[in-house]
Structure formats: structure tokens, C-alpha cells
N, C-alpha and C positions, 0 to 999 in steps of 0.2 A: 504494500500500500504506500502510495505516496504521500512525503508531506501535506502536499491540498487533499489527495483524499481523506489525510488523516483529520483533517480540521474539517471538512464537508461531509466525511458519511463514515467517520469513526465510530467507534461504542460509543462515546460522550461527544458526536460531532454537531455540528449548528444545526444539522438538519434535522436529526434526531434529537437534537434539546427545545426546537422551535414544535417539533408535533408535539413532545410532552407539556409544552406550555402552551396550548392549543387546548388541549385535551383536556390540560389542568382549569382551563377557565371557561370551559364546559363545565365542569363538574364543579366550583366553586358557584355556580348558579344553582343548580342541582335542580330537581324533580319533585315534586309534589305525592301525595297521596295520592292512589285514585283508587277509589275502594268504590265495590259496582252490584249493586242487589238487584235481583229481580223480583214482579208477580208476573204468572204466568197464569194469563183467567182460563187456561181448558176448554170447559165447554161452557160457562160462564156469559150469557150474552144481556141484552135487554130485559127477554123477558122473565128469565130464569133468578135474572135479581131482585125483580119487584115482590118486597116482601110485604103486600097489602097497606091501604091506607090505614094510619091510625098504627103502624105496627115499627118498630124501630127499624131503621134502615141498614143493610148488610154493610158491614165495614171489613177492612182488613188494615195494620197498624205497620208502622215504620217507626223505628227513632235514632236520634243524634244523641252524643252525649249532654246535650242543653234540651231537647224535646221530646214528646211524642207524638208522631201524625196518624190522626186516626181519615184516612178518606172512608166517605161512607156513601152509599150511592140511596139518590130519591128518584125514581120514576114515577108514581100516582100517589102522593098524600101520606109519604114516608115521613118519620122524626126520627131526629136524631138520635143517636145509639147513645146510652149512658153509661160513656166509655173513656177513661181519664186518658187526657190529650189533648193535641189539639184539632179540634174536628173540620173534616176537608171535604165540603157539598160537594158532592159529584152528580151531576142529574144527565138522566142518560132518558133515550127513549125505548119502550117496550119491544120494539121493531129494532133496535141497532145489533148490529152482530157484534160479536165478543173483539173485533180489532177497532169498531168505533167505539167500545166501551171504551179499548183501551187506550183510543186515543183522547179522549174526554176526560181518562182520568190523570193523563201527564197534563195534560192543559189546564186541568183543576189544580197540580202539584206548584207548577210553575206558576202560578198566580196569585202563592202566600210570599208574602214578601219576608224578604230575608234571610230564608232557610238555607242553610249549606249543602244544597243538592238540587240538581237540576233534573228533570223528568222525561225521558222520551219515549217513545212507543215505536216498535215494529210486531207486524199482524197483532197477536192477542198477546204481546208480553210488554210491559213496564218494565221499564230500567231507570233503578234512580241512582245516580253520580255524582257524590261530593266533589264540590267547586272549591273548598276549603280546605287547604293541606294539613294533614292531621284528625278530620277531621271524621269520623266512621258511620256511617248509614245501617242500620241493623234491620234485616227483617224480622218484625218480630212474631206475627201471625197472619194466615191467612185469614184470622175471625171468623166470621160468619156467610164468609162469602159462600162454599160447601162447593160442590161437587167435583172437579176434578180442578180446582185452585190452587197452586202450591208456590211461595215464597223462595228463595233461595238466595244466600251470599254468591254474587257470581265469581267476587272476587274481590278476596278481603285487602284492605286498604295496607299501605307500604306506609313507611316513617320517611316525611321528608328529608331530603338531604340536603348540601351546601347552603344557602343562603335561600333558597326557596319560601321558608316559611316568613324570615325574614324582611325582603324584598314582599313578598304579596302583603302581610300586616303592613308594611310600608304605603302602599301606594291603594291601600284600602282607608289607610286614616286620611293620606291625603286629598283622597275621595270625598271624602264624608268633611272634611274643611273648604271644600271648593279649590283648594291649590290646585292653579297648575303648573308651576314652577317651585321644585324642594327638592331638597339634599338628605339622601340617605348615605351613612356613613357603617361599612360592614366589616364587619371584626377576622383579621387574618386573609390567609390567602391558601385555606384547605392545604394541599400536598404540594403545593409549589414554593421552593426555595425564596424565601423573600429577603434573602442578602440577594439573591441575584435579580429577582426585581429591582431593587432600588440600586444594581450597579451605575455610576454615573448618575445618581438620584434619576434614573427611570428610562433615560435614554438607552436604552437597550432593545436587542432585537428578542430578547424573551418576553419583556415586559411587552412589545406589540402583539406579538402572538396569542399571551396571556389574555388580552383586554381584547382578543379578533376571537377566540375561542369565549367569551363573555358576550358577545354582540352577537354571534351567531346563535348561545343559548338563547338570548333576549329574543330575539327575534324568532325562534322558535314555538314563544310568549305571546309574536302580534307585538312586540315593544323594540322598535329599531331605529339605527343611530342616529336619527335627527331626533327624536325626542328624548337620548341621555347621552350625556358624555361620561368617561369616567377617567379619574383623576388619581396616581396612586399619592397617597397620603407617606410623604417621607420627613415628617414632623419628627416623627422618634423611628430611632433603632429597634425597639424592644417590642415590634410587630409591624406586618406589612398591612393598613386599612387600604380598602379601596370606596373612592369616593363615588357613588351616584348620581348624576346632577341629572336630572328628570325635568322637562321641560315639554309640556307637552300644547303650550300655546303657539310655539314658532310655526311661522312659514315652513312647508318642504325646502331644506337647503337652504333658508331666507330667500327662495325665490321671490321677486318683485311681481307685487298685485297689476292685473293691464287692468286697466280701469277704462280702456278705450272699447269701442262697440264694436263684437267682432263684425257685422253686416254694415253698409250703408246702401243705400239708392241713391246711383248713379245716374244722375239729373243733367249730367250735362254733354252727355253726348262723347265724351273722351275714355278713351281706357288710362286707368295707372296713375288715377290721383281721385282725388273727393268729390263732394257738392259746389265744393266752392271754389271750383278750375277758374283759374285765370288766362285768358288766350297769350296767343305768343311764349310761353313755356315762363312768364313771370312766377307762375308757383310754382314751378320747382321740377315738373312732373317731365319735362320736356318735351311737351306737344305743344 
């Protein structure tokens, strides 16, 4: 191996320390939960749910570790079930087959504000998906729904990793403030050497790779690099912070607003200027 290849494609060479620092600021963003429950209504349709007027409505239960959801369906003069939780009107009609139940009843889930789970449907099965990292969706009974109805964890929720839960608390307060300009400041730099981030306090080709493998996470997100910049923080020795600077009011790229009309009518008979042509090519247009 030659000198240059030993510094371009050594065990420790630029090229293989620029992937690991790539790779590293992928995974200093890191991954979220996604923990995914189903109901599966069977043979469950409209009118096999109408449990008479006057008679408690068939439910079945979900919960987080902050609630209980009790969805409960009414087709003809149903009441609520007397069911601790919180109760989620589903009204379906007697004629709907068991894939518009189920699509009635994501669209009933999706319509409680706030919950850390979103609801979708394919043919007769409900899937509900924490949106919240950390945060677990539990089936807890098919209830009363009855015949061939069965709940199931489809797939139990993971522990967020690198700065995932961090970053989303983030830009969830910043939400709920109307910010759209704020600095989050995040602790360490996971498994990437951060003497060698702040080699030359940052000017380095690890430290770009680090912060292109970070962009590329974000953006994975729906969050990309016109609206964050990040910044390493080389205040102190005694850890590597990276800075967040979230901006999500800017222009694309501060492109400039055209505030001119893209059409006009052309009144005067010439090509390749305005309304307001002047003969002899005095405007400009050279006609």
C-alpha cells in the first residue's frame, strides 16, 4: 500500500473515518419508538354491532400510559358503555360492512385531540401508532364487540435512541409557544470522538461528515437544512454539545419574494416588453 493509499483507504484512513462520522450523526439523531397495535373486526360489520336502542353500546379499549380509550360504537339509540376511560363515539350505519366500520372508527380515533397515537385503517383492521417516542399503545380488550374480534400488539414499541426523544420534546414545546425561531442545545456526541470534532475548533472534514450524517437523519424527519443549522459548541473541552438552531420562518435558501405579476395583456401590439411600450425602442424592449 502506498503512502496516499495509506492516508485515503487505510484501516484509520479519511475515507473510512469520514463514513464513521456519517454514520455517527445518523445515529446521534437516532429513532423513535414505534410500537403498533391492532383491532381486527372479523366479521364485525354495521349491523352485527347494533346492540338495540336504550342498550349500552359495544366498545372495545386501548391505552397509553396517561389514558384509557374506550371507542364505543352507536348505530340506532345506543348509550354509552359504563366503562372507565375515555369514551370515543363511533357511529357507524347498520348497512356499513366491517372495512367502513373500520374506517369510521380511525377517523373517530384521530379526532381526540392530543393522544399519542394516530389511527389508520386497511379493509377491516385498525392500526393505532404512537406518534410519541416512548410512548406504548396497549391493547387492552376486544370488550364487547364479540364474534370473531381480536386485538393484538402488532409490534411492541423500541426505546428511543440518540437524541430522538430529545429533539421531538424540543420542537413540540416550541410548538405549543408559537416559536418559530429557537435553539436547542444537545448533550454529547453518542460514539463519535469529540476531540476530533473540535480538531481546529471544528474545521475539520469529520466534523462535516458528522453534521451531513445529522441532516440526512433530519431530513428523514420532513426537517431539512434551510430550516436548522447546527453549530458545534466548543465553549468547553469537557464535552462535545451540538447546537440546533431551528428556524422554520425563513424563505427556501432566503430566496427573494417576485412580487411582480406572473401574466400581463399585451395591449400594445409588440412582443418582448409590457403595456406600457414606448415606440422607437425608448423602453428598452428594442422595437
Amino acid at each position: 500500500m502506498s503512502l496516499r493509499d495509506s492516508y485515503f483507504n487505510g484501516s484509520n484512513g479519511i475515507q473510512q473515518q469520514m463514513d464513521a462520522a456519517f454514520q455517527a450523526g445518523i445515529a446521534y439523531v437516532g429513532v423513535g419508538a414505534n410500537d403498533i397495535s391492532t383491532l381486527s373486526l372479523g366479521d364485525r360489520d354495521g349491523s352485527n354491532l347494533a346492540a338495540g336502542s336504550g342498550n349500552p353500546g359495544k366498545y372495545f379499549s386501548y391505552a397509553s400510559p396517561s389514558a384509557n380509550y374506550v371507542p364505543w360504537i352507536f348505530v340506532s339509540g345506543e348509550l354509552a358503555p359504563s366503562v372507565a376511560g375515555t369514551l370515543v363515539q363511533v357511529t357507524v350505519l347498520s348497512g356499513d360492512s366491517s372495512t367502513v366500520v373500520a374506517q369510521k372508527i380511525a377517523a373517530a380515533m384521530n379526532s381526540i385531540v392530543g393522544t399519542p397515537f394516530s389511527s389508520m385503517s386497511n379493509a377491516n383492521v385498525v392500526t393505532m401508532q404512537n406518534s410519541a417516542s416512548g410512548v406504548v399503545i396497549l391493547p387492552i380488550s376486544a370488550g364487547t364487540l364479540g364474534g370473531t374480534s381480536v386485538v393484538a400488539q402488532a409490534q411492541p414499541g423500541i426505546a428511543p435512541s440518540g437524541q430522538y426523544s430529545t429533539l421531538q420534546q424540543a420542537l413540540q414545546n416550541a410548538a405549543a409557544a408559537g416559536q418559530q425561531d429557537f435553539r436547542l442545545v444537545t448533550q454529547g456526541t453518542g460514539n463519535m470522538n469529540g476531540v476530533t470534532l473540535r480538531a481546529c475548533n471544528g474545521n475539520n472534514l469529520a466534523l462535516r461528515s458528522f453534521f451531513s450524517g445529522i441532516y440526512y437523519a433530519l431530513a428523514g424527519q420532513n426537517i431539512y437544512n434551510y430550516q436548522v443549522q447546527l453549530i458545534l459548541d466548543i465553549s468547553s473541552n469537557a464535552g462535545t454539545n451540538v447546537i440546533f438552531k431551528f428556524r422554520f420562518s425563513a424563505r427556501f435558501n432566503n430566496a427573494p419574494v417576485n412580487l411582480e405579476p406572473l401574466t400581463f395583456t399585451n395591449t400594445s401590439g409588440f412582443i418582448g416588453c409590457g403595456p406600457n411600450h414606448q415606440g422607437g425602442g425608448s423602453c428598452g424592449c428594442g422595437y
